[in-house]
C-alpha positions as CSV (number, residue, x, y, z in Angstrom):
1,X,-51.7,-113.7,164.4
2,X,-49.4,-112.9,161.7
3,X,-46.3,-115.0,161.7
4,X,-43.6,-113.9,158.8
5,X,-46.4,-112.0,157.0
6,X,-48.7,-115.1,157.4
7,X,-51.9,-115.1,158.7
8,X,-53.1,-117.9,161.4
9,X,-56.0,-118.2,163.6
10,X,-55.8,-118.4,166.8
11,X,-56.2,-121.5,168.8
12,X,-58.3,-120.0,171.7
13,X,-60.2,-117.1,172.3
14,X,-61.9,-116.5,175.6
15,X,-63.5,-113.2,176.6
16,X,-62.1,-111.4,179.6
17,X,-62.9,-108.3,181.2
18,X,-63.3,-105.1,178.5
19,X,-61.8,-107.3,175.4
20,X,-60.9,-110.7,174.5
21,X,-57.9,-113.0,174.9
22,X,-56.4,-115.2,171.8
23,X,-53.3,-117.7,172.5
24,X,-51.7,-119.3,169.7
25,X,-49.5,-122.5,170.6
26,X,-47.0,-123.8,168.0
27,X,-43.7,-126.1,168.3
28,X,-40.5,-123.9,167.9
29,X,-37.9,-125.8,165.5
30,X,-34.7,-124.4,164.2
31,X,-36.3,-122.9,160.8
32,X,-38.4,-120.6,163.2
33,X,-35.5,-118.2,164.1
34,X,-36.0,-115.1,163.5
35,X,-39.7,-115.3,163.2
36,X,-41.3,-112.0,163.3
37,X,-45.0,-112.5,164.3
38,X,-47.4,-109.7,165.7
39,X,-51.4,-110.1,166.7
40,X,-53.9,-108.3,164.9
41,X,-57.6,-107.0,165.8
42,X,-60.3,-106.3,163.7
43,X,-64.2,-105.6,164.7
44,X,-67.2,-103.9,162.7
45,X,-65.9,-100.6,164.6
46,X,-62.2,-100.4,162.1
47,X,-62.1,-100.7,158.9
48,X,-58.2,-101.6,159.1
49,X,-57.0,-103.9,161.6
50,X,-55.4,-102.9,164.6
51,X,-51.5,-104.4,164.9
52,X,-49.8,-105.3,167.8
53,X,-45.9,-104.5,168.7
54,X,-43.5,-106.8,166.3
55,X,-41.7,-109.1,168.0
56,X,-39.0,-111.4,166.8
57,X,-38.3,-114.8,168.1
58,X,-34.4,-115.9,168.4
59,X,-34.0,-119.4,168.7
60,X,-31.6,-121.2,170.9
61,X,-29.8,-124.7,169.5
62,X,-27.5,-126.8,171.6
63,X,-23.7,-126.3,171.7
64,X,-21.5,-127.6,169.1
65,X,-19.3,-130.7,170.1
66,X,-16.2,-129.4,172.0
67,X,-12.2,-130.4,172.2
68,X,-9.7,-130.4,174.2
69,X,-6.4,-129.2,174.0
70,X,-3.3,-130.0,175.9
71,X,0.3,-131.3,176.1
72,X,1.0,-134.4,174.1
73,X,2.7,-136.1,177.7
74,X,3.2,-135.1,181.2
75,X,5.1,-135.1,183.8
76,X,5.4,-135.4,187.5
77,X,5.3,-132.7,189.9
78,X,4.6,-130.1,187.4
79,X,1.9,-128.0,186.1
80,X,0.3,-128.5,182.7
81,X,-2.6,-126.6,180.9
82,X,-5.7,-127.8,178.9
83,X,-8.0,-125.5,177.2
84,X,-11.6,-126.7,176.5
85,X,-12.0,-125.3,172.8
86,X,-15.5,-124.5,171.6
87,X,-16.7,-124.5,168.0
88,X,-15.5,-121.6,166.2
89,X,-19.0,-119.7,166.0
90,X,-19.8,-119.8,169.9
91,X,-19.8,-116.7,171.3
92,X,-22.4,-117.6,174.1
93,X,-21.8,-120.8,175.2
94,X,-20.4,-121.3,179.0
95,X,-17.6,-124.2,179.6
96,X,-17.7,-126.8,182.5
97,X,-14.5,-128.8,183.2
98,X,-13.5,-131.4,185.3
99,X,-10.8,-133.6,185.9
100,X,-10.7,-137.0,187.6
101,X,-8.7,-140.1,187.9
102,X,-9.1,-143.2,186.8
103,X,-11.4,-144.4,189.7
104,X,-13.9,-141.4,188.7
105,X,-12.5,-139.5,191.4
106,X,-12.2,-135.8,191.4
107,X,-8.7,-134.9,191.2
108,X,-8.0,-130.7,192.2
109,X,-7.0,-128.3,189.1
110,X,-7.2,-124.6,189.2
111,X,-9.2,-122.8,186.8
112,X,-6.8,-120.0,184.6
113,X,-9.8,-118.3,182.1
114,X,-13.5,-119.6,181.5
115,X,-11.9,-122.5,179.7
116,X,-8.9,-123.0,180.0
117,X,-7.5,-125.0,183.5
118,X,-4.3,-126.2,185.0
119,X,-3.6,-129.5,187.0
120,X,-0.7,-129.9,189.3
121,X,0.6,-134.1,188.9
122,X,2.3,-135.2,191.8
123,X,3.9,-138.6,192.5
124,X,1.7,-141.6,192.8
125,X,-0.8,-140.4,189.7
126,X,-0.2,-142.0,186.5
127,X,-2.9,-141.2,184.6
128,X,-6.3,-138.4,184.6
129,X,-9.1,-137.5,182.5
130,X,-10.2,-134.2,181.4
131,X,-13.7,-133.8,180.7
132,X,-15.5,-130.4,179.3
133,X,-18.8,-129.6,177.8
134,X,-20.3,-126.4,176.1
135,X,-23.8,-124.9,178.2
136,X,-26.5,-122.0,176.7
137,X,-30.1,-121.6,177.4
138,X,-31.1,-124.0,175.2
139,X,-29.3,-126.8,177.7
140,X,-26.0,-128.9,177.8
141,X,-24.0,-129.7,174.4
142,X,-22.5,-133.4,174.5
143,X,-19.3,-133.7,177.2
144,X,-15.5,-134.7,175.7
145,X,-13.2,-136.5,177.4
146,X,-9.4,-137.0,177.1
147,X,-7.1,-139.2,179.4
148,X,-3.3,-138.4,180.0
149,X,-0.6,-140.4,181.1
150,X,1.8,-139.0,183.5
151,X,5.4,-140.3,182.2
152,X,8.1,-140.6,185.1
153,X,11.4,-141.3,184.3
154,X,12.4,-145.4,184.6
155,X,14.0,-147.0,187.4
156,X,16.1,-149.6,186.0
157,X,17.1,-152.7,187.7
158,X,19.8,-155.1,187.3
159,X,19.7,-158.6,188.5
160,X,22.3,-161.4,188.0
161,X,25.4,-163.4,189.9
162,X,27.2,-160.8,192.2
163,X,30.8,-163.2,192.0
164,X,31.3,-165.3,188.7
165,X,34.2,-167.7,187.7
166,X,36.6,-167.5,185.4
167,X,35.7,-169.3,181.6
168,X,32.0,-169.2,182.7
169,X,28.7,-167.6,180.9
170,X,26.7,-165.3,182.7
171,X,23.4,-163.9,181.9
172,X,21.9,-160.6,183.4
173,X,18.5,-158.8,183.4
174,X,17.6,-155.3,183.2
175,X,14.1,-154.1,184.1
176,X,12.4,-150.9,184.3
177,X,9.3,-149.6,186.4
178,X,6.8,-146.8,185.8
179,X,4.0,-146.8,183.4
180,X,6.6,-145.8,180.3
181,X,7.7,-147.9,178.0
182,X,11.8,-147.4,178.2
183,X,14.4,-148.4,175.6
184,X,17.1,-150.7,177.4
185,X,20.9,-150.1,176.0
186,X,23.9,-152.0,178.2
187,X,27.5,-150.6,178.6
188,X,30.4,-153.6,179.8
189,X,33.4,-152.0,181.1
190,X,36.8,-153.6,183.0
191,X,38.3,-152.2,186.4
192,X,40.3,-149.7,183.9
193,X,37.3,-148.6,182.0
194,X,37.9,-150.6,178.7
195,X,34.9,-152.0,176.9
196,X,34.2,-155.7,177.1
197,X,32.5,-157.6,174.4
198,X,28.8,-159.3,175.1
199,X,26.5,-160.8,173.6
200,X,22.7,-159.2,174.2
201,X,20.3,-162.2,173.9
202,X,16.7,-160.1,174.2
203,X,15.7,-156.3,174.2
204,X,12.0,-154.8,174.4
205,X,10.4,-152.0,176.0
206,X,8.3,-152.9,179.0
């Protein structure tokens, strides 16, 4: 065998019906691609060995660590994209995506190109995952994964004395639901739309 213009011996030969059979066995590792090898034959009847075809040997490495792109926030009842971007220098590789919800259930999306997906949010998801992974013949590259919030606008609630009397200090609350934080700002006014001065004793987000 000649393997880049180097000569090894074969690690069996056997005789078989009008000739002989020689196998050579070696571990492929990335510095092999490209290898051009050929067999050769030589017997007291040639004075120059006899070459096989040439062959080259291409050499298949695992897919390159994937992203993902996609909004920066969502929101309900709409229809956002996410593209599962491969390194720059795959041309071959094949993309697999999947979305899911927090539980690890599989939540439906539509597929738009080979890597590129859309997902639908509708009222009561809060959050998914997008997962997507790279594939060739030489197997499966390693799988990314990105979560996304859905944000829905706050529902704000106000809690305190309905009736008051006069010369006496009040105190009301404001609260917000939904899984965004929300920025509370209050606004007094009189029966004829005048401000009234207060006093705010606490504001944070939820």
């Amino acid at each position: 065998f000649m393997l880049n213009g180097e000569r090894v011996e074969a690690d069996n030969k056997e005789m078989i019906e009008h000739g002989y059979n020689a196998v050579h066995t070696f571990t492929v590792e990335e510095h092999h691609a490209n290898l051009e090898m050929f067999c050769i034959a030589e017997n007291k009847m040639t004075s120059i060995p006899i070459a096989s075809n040439h062959q080259t040997l291409g050499v298949k490495s695992l897919p390159g660590e994937v992203s993902i792109a996609g909004p920066e926030f969502v929101l309900p009842n709409s229809v956002s994209e996410f593209e599962c971007v491969l390194p720059e220098d795959d041309t071959e590789s094949v993309v697999t995506m999947h979305v899911m919800n927090l539980q690890m259930e599989s939540v439906d999306f539509a597929m738009e190109s080979d890597n590129k997906i859309s997902v639908t949010t509708q009222e009561p998801m809060d959050s998914f995952i997008v997962e997507c992974f790279a594939e060739n013949l030489a197997g499966r590259g390693p799988a990314q994964t990105k979560s996304f919030d859905v944000l829905y606008p706050p529902q704000v609630q106000i809690e305190g004395p309905a009736q008051l009397l006069p010369f006496t200090q009040i105190t009301y609350s404001c609260s917000t639901t939904k899984n965004s934080a929300a920025h509370i700002s209050w606004t007094l006014t009189d029966e004829d739309g005048a401000d009234v001065a207060f006093t705010e004793l606490s504001s944070h987000p939820d």
